[in-house]
C-alpha positions as CSV (number, residue, x, y, z in Angstrom):
1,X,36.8,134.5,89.2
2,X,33.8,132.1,90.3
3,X,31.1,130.8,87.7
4,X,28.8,133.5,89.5
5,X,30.8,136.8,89.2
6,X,30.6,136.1,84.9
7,X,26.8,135.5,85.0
8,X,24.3,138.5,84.9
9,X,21.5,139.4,82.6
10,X,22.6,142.0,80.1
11,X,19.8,143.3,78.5
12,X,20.1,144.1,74.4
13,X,16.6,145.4,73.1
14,X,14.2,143.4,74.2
15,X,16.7,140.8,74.4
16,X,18.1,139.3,77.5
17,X,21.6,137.4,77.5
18,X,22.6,135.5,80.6
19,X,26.3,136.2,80.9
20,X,29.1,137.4,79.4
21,X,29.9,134.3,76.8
22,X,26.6,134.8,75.4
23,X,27.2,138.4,75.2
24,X,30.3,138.3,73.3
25,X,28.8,135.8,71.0
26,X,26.0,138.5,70.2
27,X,28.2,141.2,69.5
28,X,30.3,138.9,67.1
29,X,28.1,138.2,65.0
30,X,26.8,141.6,65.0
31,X,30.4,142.8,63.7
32,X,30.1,140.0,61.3
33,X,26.7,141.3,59.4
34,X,28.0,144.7,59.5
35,X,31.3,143.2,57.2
36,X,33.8,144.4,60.0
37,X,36.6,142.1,61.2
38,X,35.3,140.9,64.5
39,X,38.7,140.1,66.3
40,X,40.2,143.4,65.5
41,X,37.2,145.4,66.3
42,X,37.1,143.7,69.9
43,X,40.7,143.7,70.7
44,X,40.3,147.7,69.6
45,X,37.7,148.3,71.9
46,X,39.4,145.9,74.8
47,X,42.7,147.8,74.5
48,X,41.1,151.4,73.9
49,X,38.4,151.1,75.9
50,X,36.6,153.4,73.0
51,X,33.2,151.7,72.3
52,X,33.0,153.1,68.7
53,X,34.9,149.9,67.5
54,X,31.8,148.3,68.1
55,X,29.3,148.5,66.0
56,X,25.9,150.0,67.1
57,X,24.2,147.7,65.1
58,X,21.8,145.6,66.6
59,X,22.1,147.3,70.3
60,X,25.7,145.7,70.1
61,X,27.7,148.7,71.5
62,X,24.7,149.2,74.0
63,X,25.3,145.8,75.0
64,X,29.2,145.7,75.3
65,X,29.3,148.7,77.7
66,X,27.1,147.0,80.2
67,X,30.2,144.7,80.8
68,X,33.7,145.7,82.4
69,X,36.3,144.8,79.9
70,X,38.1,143.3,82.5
71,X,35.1,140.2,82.7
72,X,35.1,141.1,79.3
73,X,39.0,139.8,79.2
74,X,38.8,136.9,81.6
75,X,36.1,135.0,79.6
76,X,38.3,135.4,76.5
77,X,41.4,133.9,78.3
78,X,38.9,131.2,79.6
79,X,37.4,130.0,76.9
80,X,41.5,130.1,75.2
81,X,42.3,128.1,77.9
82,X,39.3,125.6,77.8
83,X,39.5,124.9,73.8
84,X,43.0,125.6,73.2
85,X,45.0,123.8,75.9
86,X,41.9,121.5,77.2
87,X,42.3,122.3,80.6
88,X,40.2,124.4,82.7
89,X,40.8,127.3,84.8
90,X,42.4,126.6,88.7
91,X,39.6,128.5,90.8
92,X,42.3,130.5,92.8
């Protein structure tokens, strides 16, 4: 996937968010005010596909279904690969 297929503007509120990082950053710490385990509740959502483990606070569940939980998955395993092994993702 290039840099360009992850960026769009996802709109949250009045809010815009740029791509899909951003996104999942927002809907984090949404999960976090709210007191819910934010790993658990996304990995439910990413496995289900049932957007009630998101929380609707702050627009958050709004926001996640804008995205295809497959981009949704690739950024994940992108940013795993960039911090956790250092390397970078081969293009192809």
């Amino acid at each position: 996937m290039g840099e360009r297929e992850k960026t769009g503007v996802f709109q949250v509120g009045g809010r815009q968010l740029r791509d899909v990082e951003e996104a999942l950053r927002y809907v984090y710490g949404a999960l976090v005010e709210r007191g819910y385990n934010p790993v658990d509740q996304i990995v439910g959502y990413l496995v289900s596909g049932d957007p009630t483990y998101i929380t609707s606070h702050k627009d958050a569940r709004t926001l996640i279904r804008q995205i295809d939980r497959d981009l949704l998955l690739e950024e994940l395993v992108r940013c795993y690969v960039r911090v956790t092994l250092g390397g970078t993702v081969d293009p192809r």
